[in-house]
C-alpha positions in Angstrom: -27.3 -84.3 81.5 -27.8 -86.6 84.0 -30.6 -85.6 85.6 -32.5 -85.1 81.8 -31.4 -89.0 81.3 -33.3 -89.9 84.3 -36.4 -87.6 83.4 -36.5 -89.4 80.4 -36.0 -92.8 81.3 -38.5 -92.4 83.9 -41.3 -91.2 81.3 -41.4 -87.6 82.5 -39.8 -85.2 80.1 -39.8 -85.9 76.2 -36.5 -85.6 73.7 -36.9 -82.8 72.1 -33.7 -82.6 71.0 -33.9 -85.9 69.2 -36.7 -84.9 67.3 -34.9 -81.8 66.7 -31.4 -83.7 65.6 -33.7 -85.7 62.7 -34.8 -82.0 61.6 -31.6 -80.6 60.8 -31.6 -82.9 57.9 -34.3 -80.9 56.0 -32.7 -77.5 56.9 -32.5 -75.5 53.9 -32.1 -72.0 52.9 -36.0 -71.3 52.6 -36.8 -72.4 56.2 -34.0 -70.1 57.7 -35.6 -67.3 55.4 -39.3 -68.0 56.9 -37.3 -68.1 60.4 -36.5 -64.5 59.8 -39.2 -63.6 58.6 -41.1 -64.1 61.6 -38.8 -62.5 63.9 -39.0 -59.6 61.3 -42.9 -59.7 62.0 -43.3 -60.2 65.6 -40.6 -58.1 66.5 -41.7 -55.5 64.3 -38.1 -55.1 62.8 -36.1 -55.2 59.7 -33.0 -56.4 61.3 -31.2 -57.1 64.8 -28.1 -55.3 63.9 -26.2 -54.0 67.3 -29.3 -56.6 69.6 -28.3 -58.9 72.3 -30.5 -61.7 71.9 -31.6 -64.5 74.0 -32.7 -68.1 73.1 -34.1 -69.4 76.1 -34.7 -73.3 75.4 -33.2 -72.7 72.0 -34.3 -76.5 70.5 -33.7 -76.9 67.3 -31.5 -73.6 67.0 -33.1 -73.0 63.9 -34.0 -69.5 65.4 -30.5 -68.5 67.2 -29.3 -69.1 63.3 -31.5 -66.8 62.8 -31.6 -64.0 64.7 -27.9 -64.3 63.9 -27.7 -64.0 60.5 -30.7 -60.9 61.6 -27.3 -58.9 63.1 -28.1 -60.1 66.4 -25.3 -60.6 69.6 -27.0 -64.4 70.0 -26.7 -66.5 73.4 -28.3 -69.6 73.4 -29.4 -72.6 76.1 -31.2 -74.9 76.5 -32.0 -78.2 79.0 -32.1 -81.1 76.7 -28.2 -81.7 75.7 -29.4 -83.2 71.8 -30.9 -79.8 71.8 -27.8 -78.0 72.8 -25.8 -80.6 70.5 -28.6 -79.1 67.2 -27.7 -75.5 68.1 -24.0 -76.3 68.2 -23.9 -77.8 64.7 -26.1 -75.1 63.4 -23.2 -72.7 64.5 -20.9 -75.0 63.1 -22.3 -75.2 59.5 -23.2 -71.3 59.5 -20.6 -69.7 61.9 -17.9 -71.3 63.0 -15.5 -69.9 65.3 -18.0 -66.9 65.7 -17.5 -65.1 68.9 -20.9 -63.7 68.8 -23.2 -66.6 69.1 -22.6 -68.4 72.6 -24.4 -72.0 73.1 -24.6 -74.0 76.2 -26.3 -76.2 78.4 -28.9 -74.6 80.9 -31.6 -74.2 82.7 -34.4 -71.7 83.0 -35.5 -72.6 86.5 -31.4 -72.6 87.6 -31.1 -69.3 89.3 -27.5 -69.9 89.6 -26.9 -70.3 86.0 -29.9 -67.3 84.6 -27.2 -65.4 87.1 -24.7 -65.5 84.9 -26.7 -63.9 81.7 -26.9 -60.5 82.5 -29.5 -58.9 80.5 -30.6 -59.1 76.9 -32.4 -56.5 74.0 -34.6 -59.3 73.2 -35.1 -62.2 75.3 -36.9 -65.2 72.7 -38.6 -68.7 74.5 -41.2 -70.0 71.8 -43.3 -73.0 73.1 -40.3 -73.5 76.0 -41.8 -72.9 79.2 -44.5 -75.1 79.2 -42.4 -77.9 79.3 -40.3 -77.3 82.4 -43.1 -78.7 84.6 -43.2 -75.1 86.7 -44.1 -73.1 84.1 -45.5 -70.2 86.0 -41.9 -70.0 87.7 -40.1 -70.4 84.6 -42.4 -67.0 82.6 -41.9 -65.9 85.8 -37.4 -66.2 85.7 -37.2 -64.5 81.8 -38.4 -61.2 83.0 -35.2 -59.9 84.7 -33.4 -61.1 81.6 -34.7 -58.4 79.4 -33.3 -54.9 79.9 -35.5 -51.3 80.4 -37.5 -51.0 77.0 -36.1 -54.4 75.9 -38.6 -57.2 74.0 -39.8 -60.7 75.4 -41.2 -62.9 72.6 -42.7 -65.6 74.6 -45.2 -68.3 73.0 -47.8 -70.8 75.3 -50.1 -73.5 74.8 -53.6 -72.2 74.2 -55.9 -73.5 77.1 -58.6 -75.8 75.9 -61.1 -76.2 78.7 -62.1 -79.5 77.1 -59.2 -80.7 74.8 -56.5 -79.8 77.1 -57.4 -82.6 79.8 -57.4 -84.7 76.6 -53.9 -83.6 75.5 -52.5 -84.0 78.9 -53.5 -87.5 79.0 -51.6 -88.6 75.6 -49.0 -87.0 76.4 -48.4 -88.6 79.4 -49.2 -92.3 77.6 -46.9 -91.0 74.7 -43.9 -90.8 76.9 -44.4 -93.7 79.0 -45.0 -96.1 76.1 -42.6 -97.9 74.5 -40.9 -97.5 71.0 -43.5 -99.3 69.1 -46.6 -97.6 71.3 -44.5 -94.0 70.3 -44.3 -94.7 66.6 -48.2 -96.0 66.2 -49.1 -93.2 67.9 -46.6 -90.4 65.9 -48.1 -92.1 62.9 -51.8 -92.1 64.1 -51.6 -88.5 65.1 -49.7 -87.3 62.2 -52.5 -89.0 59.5 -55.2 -87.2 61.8 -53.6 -84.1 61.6 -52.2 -83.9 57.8 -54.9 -86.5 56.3 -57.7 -84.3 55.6 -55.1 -82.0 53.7 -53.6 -84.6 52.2 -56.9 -85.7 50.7 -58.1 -82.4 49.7 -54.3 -81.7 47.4 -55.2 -85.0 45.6 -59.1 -84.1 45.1 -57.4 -80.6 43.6 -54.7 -82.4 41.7 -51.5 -81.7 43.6 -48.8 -83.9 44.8 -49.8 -84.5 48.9 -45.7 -85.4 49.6 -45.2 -81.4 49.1 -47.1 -80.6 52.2 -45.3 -83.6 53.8 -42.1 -82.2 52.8 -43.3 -78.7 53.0 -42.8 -75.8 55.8 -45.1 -74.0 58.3 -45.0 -70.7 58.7 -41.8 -70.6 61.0 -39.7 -72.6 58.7 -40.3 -75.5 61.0 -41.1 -79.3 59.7 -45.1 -80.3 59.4 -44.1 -84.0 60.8 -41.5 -82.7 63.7 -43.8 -80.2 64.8 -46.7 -83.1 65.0 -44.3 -85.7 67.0 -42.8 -82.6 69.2 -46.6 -81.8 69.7 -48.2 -85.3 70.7 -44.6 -86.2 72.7 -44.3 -83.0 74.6 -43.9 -83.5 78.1 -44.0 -81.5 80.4 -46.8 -80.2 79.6 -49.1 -76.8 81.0 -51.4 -74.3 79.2 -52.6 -70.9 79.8 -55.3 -68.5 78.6 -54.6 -65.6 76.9 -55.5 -62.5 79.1 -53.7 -64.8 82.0 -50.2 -64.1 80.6 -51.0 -60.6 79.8 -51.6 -60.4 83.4 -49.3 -62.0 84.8 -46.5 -60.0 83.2 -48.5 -56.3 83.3 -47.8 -56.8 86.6 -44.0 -57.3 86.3 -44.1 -53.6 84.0 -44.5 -55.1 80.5 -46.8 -53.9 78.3 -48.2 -56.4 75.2 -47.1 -54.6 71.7 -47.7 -58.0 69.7 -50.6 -61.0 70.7 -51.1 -63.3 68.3 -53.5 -66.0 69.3 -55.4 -69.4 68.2 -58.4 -69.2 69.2 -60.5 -71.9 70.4 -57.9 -74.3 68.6 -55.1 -76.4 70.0 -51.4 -74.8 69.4 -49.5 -71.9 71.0 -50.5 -67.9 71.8 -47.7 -65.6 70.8 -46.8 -62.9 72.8 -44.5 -60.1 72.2 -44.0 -57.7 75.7 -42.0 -54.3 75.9 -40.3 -54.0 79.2 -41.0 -50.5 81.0 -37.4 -48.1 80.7 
């Protein structure tokens, strides 16, 4: 905990888990449903029944809560305490006492602490690894976590040749600003990003606030997912056919790729471990 304090006071690491704490106040039932949904999808799977699961970086837990309610066996860590504290609560409101959904602080590029895992059906680290600041290390520490014929679900920034220098640049002003230099910019980005939609709902007649208040197609929070975007720090990209690489050549084989083209955003990856 310490350590993140410093990382953050210092302007090097971004609170996720704040942004995540003010999310848990538009948690509903519909947003956990699109949450399982896309597990459903990616995974190609109708439920996690009898699955050990691992939520590496587990944010918002939005997707531990999840994968539990799935059937899963869930473990879930993550770096940033306020993240860890978001996961917690989310097993408080939805299973308390539950003996089958472990949560604690961690890190992915602690070999000490990944010791202590063991292995997992399914090991899950969406838009997670790019912000440890040794990224390549970090894909690099999930792969022993996922047993013979097990599933990694892993998604990374898209690479940008020319926007990504940009990006890396605001970031880095976004977390050494101050408070007022964060919220011009979360409100800046946010009209450049939802403005044009927001116009086109009212040229068609429809209310813009229900985008605003609406979903994407994880169950996550259009304004969240704009300040987590803009704010998060550390912050590395990859092309596509680089992470297929990188982990054909630790025995997994791509089932599911599910990228974004030339646009900013993450690549989603689904592997199958070799038995």
């Amino acid at each position: 905990m310490a350590q993140h304090a410093e990382e953050v006071a210092r302007g090097e690491r971004f609170e996720f888990g704040a942004n995540w704490t003010r999310f848990l106040a538009h948690l509903d039932e519909a947003r956990i449903v699109e949450a399982e949904r896309s597990l459903q999808t990616m995974l190609g799977v109708s439920t996690l029944a009898g699955r050990r699961f691992l939520d590496v970086g587990s944010g918002s837990g939005l997707f531990s809560l999840a994968a539990r309610r799935l059937g899963a066996v869930v473990h879930s860590f993550d770096y940033d305490p306020a993240s860890v504290a978001c996961t917690r609560e989310l097993r408080r409101r939805y299973f308390p006492d539950d003996a089958g959904w472990v949560v604690e602080e961690g890190s992915v590029l602690d070999p000490a602490f990944l010791a202590t895992l063991g292995q997992h059906d399914i090991v899950y680290s969406w838009g997670v690894l790019h912000h440890t600041g040794r990224m390549w290390e970090a894909l690099g520490n999930v792969a022993p976590l996922v047993v013979p014929d097990g599933q990694l679900f892993v998604a990374i920034y898209n690479q940008q040749p020319l926007l990504s220098p940009f990006w890396t640049l605001t970031k880095r002003a976004y977390n050494r600003g101050g408070r007022r230099v964060k919220s011009i910019m979360d409100v800046a980005f946010y009209a450049a990003f939802a403005g044009p939609s927001f116009v086109w709902d009212v040229l068609r007649g429809r209310n813009p606030l229900d985008r605003h208040r609406g979903q994407n197609h994880r169950g996550m929070n259009l304004y969240r997912d704009v300040v987590d975007w803009i704010g998060g720090w550390p912050f590395e990209v990859a092309p596509v056919d680089a992470i297929v690489r990188f982990y054909e050549a630790r025995a997994f084989a791509p089932t599911t790729v599910v990228t974004c083209g030339w646009k900013h955003g993450c690549n989603e990856f689904v592997f199958r471990r070799a038995g």
